[in-house]
N, C-alpha and C positions, 0 to 999 in steps of 0.2 A: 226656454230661453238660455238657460245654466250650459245646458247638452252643447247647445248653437256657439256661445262665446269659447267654450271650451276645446269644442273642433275645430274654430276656425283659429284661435291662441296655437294648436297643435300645426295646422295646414304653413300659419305662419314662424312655427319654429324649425320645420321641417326647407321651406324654402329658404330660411336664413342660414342654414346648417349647410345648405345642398350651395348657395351661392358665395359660401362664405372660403369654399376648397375648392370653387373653379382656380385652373390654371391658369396661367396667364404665359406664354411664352415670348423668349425675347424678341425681337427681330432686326435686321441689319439694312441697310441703305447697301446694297453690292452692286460696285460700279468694274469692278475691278478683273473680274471671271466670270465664265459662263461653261455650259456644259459644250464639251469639242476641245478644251483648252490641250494643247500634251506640251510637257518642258521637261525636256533634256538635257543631263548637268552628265560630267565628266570628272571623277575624284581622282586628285593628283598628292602623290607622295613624292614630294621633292619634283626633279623634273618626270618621273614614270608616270604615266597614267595606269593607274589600282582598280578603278573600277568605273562603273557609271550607276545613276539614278535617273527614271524618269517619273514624274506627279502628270496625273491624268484624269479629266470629270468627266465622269460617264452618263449615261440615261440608266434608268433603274426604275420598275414597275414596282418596288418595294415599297413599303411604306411605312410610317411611323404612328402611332395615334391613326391612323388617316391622312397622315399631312403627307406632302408631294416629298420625294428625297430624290440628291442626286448622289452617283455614285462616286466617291474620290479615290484613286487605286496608284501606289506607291511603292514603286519595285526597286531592289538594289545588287549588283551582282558585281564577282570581282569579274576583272581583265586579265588576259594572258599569263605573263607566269606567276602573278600571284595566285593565282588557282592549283597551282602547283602546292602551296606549303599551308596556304589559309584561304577555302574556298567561300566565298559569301553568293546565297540567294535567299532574299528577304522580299517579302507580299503584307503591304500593310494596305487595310480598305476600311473606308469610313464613307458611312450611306449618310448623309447630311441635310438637314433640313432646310430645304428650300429659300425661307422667309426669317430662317433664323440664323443658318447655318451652323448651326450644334450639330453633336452626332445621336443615332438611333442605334446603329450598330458599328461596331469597331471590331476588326477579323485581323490578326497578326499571324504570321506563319514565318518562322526567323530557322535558317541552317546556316551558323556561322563557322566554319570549321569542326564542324562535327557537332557541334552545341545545337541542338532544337529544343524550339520553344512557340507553343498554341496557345493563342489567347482569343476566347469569342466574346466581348463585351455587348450586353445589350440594356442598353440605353431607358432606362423608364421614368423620363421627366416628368412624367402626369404625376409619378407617386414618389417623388424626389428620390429613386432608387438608383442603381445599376446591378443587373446581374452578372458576373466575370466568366460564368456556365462552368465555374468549377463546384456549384451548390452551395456560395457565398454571396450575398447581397451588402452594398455599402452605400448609406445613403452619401446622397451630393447636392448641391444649388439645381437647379434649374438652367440647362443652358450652359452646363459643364463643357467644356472642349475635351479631344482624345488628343492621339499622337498624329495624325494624319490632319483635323479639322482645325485643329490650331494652323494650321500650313496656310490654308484659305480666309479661317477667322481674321487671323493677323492681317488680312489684305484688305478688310473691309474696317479697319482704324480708321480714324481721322486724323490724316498728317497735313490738313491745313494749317495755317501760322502757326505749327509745333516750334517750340522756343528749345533750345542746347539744353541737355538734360534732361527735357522733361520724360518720364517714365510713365511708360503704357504696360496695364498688369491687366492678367486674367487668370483662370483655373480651370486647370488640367488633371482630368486620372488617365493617371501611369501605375502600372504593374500595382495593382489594387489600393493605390494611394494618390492623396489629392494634395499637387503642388501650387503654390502659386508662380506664373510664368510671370515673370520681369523684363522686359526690353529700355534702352534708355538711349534716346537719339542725341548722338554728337556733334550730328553736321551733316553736310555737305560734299563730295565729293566728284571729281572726276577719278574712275576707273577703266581699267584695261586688261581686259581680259582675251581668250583667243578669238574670241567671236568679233571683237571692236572695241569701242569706247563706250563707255555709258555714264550718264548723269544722274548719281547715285543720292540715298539717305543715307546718312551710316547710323547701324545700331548694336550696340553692347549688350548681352544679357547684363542684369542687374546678381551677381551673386550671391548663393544662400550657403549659409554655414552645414559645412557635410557633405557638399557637393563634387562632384571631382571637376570642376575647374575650380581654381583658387580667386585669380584675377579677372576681371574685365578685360584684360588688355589677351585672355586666352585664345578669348573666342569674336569673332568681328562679320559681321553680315552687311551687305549692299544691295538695298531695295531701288527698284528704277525708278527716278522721279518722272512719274507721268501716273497718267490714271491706272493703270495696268498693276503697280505697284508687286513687280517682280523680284524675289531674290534673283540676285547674278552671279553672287559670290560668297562665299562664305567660307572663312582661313579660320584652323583652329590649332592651337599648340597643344602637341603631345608630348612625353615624357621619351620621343626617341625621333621628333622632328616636327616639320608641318603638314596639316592635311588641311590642302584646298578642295572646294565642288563648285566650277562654275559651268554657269549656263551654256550651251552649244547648239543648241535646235530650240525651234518654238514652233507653236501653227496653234490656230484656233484661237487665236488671242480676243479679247471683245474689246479693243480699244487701238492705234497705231501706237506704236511701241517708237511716241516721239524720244525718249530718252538717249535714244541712242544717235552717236554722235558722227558721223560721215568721213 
């Protein structure tokens, strides 16, 4: 009888132990994108156009844990004669989890005038890790954002009756460190941009000491009020002028892009 109470006291420490380190992962209500999306923006330096970017969700047989991933792929390059003096081609991809939209894997591949720079992040939310594939591991939360997933994460906020001010915060690793991203909606706008007009949020990063924007008033971003919840614009001051990226192409969108205004 002693034997019986004592393997089964064991059977039940064992399932308490095994149910007590299940996971549990986030997941997101995504109304907003869908795999097929492509957006095409256009960087202007004064009145030049410098370069362009386009953000793309792709299909991906990859997987995470098992869980379904879609692929997010984030490219940047200069235009015409800036190629001449400061050549830019940059490949950012983030494989993102379906139900959650976190990342699994994060692939950077940066030649900015000469500067390169390889980063293969992989994602181990089951064991609160990440590996950066340089033979460094740094644990994080669960449901950590990259530099690419934050792009999509942010679209799946809730900006129903968001009040002036209020501040939307998550965390992100970057270049083997965990920031916390700050956004803080101002308002309301009408914008115009090349493509037309659009019926905008406006949002300020929230600034952190050490950073190299100083002000909120640096950097300013215009998401499209409708479900879509698109950037369209985004103007940031440098130490030798302004650099805008607005939107020029779209396709694949998973909602009518009512924002836009006729």
């Amino acid at each position: 009888m002693k034997k019986l109470v004592y393997f089964t006291g064991l059977i039940g420490l064992f399932i308490t132990m095994t149910s007590s380190t299940e996971i549990t992962y986030p997941t997101v209500t995504n109304k907003s994108f869908q795999i097929g999306e492509k957006l095409r923006y256009r960087v202007t330096y004064g009145f030049m156009d410098a370069g362009e970017a386009v953000m793309e969700v792709k299909t991906t047989t990859k997987k995470g844990a098992n869980r379904e991933l879609m692929h997010a792929v984030g490219t940047g390059k200069t235009l015409g004669g800036f190629n001449a003096f400061f050549k830019v081609t940059d490949t950012y991809e983030s494989y993102l989890d379906k139900k959650g939209v976190f990342p699994w894997f994060f692939v950077r591949r940066v030649d900015e005038g000469g500067y390169k720079l390889s980063q293969d992040y992989t994602f181990k939310h089951d064991k609160y890790k990440v590996d950066n594939g340089k033979g460094k591991e740094f644990k994080i939360p669960v449901g950590i954002q990259d530099m690419v997933s934050a792009f999509y994460y942010a679209r799946t906020l809730d900006f129903k009756d968001m009040k002036k001010g209020q501040t939307f915060e998550f965390k992100c690793f970057m270049d083997d460190e965990i920031y916390n991203l700050k956004i803080k909606y101002v308002g309301d706008e009408l914008i115009h941009i090349r493509k037309g007009k659009f019926n905008c949020h406006k949002f300020v990063p929230v600034v952190q000491t050490g950073r190299y924007f100083k002000s909120e008033n640096d950097v300013n971003f215009w998401v499209t009020n409708d479900a879509n919840k698109i950037p369209v614009l985004v103007r940031a001051k440098i130490p030798v002028g302004t650099v805008k990226m607005h939107l020029v192409e779209w396709s694949g969108l998973k909602n009518t892009l009512t924002s836009k205004v006729e």
